[in-house]
N, C-alpha and C positions, 0 to 999 in steps of 0.2 A: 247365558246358557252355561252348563256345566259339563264342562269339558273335562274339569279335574278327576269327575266323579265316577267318569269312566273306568281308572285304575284302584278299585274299591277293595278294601284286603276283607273285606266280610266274608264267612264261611258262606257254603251255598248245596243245598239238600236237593234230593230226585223227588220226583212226587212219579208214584205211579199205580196209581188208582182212584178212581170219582171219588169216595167215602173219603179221601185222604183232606178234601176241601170242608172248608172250617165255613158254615154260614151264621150272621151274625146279624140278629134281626132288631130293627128300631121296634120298642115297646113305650109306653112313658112311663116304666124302669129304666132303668141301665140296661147297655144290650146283653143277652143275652146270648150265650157259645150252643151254636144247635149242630152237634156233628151228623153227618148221614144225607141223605135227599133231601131237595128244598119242598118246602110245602106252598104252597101255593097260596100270600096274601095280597091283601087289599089295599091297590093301589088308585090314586087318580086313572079318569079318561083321559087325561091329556098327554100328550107327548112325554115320554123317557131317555132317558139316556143311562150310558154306561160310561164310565172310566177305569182304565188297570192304570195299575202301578207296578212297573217292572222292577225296582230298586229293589237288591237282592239289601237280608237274605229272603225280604215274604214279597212274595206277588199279593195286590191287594186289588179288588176290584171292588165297584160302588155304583149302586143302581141311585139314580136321582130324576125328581121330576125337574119339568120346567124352570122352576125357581131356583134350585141348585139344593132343593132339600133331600138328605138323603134318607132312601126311603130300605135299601138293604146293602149289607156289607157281607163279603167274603173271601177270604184270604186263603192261601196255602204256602209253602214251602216252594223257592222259584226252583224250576227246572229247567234249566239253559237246554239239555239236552232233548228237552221235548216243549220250547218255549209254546210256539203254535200251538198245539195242542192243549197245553197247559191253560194260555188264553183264551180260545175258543170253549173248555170245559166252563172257565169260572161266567162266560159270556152266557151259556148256553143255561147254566146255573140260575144265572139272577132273569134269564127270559122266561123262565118257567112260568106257563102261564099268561103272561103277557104278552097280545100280538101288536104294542105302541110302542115298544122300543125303536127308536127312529136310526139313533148313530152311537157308535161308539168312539171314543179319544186312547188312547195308548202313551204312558208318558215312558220313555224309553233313557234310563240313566247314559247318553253317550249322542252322540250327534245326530242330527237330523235333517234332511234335506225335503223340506214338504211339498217341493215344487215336483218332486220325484216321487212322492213316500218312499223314501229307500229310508234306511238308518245307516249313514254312511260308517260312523265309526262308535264299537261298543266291546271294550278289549275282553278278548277271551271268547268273543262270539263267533262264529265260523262264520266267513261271508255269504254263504250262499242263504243261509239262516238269516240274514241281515236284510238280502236282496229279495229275499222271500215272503216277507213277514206280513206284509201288507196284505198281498194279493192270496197268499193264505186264509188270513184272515177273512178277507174280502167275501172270497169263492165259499167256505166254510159256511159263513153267517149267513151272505146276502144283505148283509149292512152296510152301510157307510162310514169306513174306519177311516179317522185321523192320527196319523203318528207326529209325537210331539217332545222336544225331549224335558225332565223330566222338572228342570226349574225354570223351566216358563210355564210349565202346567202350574206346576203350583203357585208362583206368582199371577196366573190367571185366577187361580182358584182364591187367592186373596184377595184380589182388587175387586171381583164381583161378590163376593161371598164370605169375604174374612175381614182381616183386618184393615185393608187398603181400601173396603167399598167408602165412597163418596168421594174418594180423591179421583182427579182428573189424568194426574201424572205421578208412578209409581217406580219405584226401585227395591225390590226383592232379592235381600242374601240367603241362602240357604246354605245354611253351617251344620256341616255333619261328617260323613265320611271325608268328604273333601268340600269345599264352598265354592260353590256357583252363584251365578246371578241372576238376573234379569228386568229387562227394562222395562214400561208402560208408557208412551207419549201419546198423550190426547185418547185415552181406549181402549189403544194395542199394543200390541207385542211390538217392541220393534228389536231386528236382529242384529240390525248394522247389515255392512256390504257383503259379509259372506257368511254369515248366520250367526257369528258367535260372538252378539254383546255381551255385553254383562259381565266377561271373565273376572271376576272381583279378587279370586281367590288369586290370580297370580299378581295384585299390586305390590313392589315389593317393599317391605315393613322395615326387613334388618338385610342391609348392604353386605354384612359381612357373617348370614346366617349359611344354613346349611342348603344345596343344592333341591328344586324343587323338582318335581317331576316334569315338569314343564321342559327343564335344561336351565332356567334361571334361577337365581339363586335371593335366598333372604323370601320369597313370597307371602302374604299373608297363610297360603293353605299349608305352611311348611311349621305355622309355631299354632294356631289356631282350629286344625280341623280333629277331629275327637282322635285319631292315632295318634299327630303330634299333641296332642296335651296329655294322653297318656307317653310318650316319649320324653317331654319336655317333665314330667313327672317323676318317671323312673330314673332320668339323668339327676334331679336336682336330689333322689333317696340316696341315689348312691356315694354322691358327694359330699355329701351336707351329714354332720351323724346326728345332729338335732333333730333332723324330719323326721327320723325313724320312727320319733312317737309317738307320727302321724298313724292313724288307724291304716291307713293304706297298705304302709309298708308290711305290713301281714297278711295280703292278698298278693302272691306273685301273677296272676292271671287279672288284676284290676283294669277297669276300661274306663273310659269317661264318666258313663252316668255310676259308676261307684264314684268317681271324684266329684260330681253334681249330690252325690246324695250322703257321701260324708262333709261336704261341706254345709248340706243344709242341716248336719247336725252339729254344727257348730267346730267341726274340726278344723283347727289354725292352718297347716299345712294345703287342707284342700282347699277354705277359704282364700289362702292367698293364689291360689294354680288357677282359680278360676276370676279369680280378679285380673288377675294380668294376662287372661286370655282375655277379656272385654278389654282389657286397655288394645291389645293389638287389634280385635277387630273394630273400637272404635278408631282408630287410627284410620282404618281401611275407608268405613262410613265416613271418615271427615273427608278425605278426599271424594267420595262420590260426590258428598255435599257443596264441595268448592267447584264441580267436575258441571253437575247436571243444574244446580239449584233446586231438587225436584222436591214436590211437597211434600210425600210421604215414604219414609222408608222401613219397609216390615222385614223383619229378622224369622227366622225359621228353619225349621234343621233341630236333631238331633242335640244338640248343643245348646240350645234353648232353653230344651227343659228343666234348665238348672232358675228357671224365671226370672225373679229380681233380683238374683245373685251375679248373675253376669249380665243384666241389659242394664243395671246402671251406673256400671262402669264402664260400658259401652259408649252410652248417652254422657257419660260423663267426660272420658276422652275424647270423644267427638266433637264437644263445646268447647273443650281447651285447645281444641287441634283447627278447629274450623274458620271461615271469613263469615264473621258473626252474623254479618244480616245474613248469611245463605243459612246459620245454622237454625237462625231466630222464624226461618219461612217454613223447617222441615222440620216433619210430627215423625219420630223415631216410637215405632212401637215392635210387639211380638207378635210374631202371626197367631191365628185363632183355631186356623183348620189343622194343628196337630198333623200326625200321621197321613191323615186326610186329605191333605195339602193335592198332593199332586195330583191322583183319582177324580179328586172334585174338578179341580181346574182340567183336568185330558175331557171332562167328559162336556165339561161347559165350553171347551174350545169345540170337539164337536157338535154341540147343540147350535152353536154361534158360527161352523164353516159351513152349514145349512144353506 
């Protein structure tokens, strides 16, 4: 679970008005951007489901059948200030039409307690907004909401639907604003004693690194998560006067996937900033691997999309760092569900608390 991802420095927009939702419909093109009212297509008789995605800065919701195939997408701009409402629009959006929508999942970037559906903790969110959300929800639809938080949705939506399907026992990082985790034993989610496995991102890497949010210090999510490798970026420009002639350094507002995509143009300096981020988070995955022995571990997150640039140096410190038969039983891959990730998995966790 990603606890880290709660403290997320991402900018965050109002949405306030219907037309303001982006729908985004499956063709066998490429999707296609339909601003304005949903129109009403053709879907299966059989049961549907919804999934949102609260991780700012876009709320992202996902209509899917049974199978976990997505059948419409539609996003807007999150609005904390009118979250509910915001949710219930993009819900009410992808029902048009439809009276087989069975349940909805909600994958919530901050904590969760499902025994309660509360969202216990999600910074910046008012609590009574937190205490509310569910039965909002609930009373609104007349659906069956699950709240969930937001990387175990998505490592759900891997293990059935991405990249983890066929394996039995599953371990999901999600590298992005901050890195979360989570577990899969025998099918399920498992939380641990008080809900929060997985914390991956505070393993800690360098003893003598800089304080994490957490309160401990040196953690993976402190050299590894997309602000610190723009941090860990801007420190080494300003020291170093060789890097300067990195493309970078002529961007003062550069973010990560500028460093993923000057590096996939061959830029030396980016190249190496994203090398030695896969060396730490392989460091992190070799301990999972000595930790769990689990067969399969899928990577995802923002930080991904830089693809074979950073996952095999990943995989590569991982083997150098790991207790070889644990490394030689575990298939290190990238997730498949993109963006997708979480949406898919909230809405298959609801299809499956049925």
């Amino acid at each position: 679970m990603s606890a880290s991802r709660m403290h997320s420095t991402r900018r965050f927009f109002g949405l306030t008005a219907p037309d303001s939702l982006i729908i985004l419909r499956e063709t066998e093109s490429p999707r296609q951007l339909v601003k304005g009212p949903k129109m009403t297509n053709s879907v299966s008789s059989e049961q549907n489901f919804i999934g949102v995605d609260l991780c700012e800065p876009t709320s992202r919701a996902v209509l899917v059948d049974v199978s976990g195939t997505i059948l419409d997408v539609c996003e807007a701009p999150l609005d904390r200030e009118k979250l509910a409402e915001q949710v219930i629009q993009m819900i009410t959006s992808l029902r048009a039409g439809l009276a087989n929508v069975t349940a909805v999942g909600v994958a919530i970037p901050g904590l969760v307690n499902r025994f309660t559906d509360r969202v216990v903790a999600w910074t910046g969110l008012p609590a009574k907004v937190r205490e509310d959300l569910h039965s909002e929800l609930t009373q609104a639809t007349g659906l069956r909401i699950e709240l969930e938080n937001d990387a175990n949705a998505a490592a759900y939506g891997e293990y059935k639907v991405g990249a983890g399907r066929g394996s039995r026992n599953m371990f999901y990082m999600s590298i992005g604003q901050g890195i979360g985790g989570a577990i899969i034993f025998d099918g399920k989610l498992w939380a641990g004693a008080s809900g929060l496995a997985g914390e991956v991102g505070h393993i800690t890497i360098d003893t003598e690194g800089i304080e994490c949010i957490c309160g401990n210090t040196g953690c993976l999510e402190t050299v590894a998560s997309a602000p610190n490798i723009v941090r860990r970026a801007r420190e080494r420009l300003d020291r170093d006067s060789t890097s300067s002639l990195s493309r970078l350094a002529l961007n003062e507002e550069f973010t990560a996937d500028d460093v993923a995509h000057e590096a996939r143009n061959d830029d030396d300096f980016s190249l190496m900033m994203i090398e030695r981020t896969g060396k730490y988070i392989g460091t992190g995955v070799a301990s999972v691997i000595n930790l769990l022995n689990i067969e399969c571990i899928v990577l995802g997150g923002g930080v991904m999309d830089a693809g074979e640039l950073i996952l095999n140096p990943i995989i590569n410190e991982a083997k150098r760092r790991a207790f070889q038969p644990c490394f030689e039983a575990t298939k290190i891959v990238a997730g498949t569900l993109g963006k997708d990730a979480s949406a898919v998995g909230a809405a298959l966790l609801a299809r499956d608390a049925g």
